[in-house]
N, C-alpha and C positions, 0 to 999 in steps of 0.2 A: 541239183537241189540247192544248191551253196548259192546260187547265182540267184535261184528264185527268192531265197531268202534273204538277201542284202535287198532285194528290192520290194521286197513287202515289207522292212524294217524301216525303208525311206518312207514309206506312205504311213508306217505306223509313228513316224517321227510328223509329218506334216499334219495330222489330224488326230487333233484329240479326240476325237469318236472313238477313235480306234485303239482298242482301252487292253489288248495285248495279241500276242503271234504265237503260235505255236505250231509245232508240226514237223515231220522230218520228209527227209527228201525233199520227193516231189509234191506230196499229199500234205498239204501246210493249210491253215487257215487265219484269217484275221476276227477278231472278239471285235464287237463294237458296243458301244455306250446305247446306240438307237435299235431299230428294227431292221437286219439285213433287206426285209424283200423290198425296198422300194430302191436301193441300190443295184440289186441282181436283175431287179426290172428294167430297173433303165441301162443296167450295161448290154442289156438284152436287147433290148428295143431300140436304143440309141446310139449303142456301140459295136452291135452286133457281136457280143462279146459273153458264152457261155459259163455263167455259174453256178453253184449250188449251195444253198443253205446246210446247215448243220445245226438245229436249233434256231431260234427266233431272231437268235444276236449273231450269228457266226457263218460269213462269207467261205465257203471252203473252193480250196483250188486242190482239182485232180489233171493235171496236164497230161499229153502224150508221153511215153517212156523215153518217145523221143524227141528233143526238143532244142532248138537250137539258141541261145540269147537272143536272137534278133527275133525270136518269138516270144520268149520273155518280156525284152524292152518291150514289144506292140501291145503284149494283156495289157503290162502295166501302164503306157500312156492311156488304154481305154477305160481302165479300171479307174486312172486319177482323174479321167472327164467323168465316168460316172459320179464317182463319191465326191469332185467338186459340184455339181448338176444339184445333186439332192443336201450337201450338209453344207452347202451355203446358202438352201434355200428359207 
């Protein structure tokens, strides 16, 4: 969970959409400034990358119990091509 969260604090440092983090462990989510579903859409669709909402604003990550970094780093490259895709658009 320590691992997941250093790297959802980097994405939350690169994008001011993304307006705060909360969460322990592994069950963590990011707040955003816009509407999550056109980001979950497209990690979906174009990253092949599964998430879920929690409210209108809020990306939430439920990962396996088991989970390795190298699975980690790969959400989060997919997740930073999603959220570059739509909040530069």
């Amino acid at each position: 969970g320590e691992y997941l969260w250093e790297k959802l604090e980097e994405l939350k440092r690169a994008y001011p959409a993304v307006t705060d983090h909360r969460g322990m462990g592994l069950l963590q989510g990011l707040e955003l400034s816009v509407p999550a579903g056109q980001i979950i859409q497209t990690a979906l669709l174009e990253e092949r990358l599964v998430l879920i909402n929690a409210g209108a604003n809020i990306v939430r990550f439920v990962p396996p119990l088991v989970i390795e970094k190298a699975d980690v780093d790969e959400m989060i490259r997919r997740l930073d091509r999603a959220m570059r895709k739509v909040l530069s658009a």
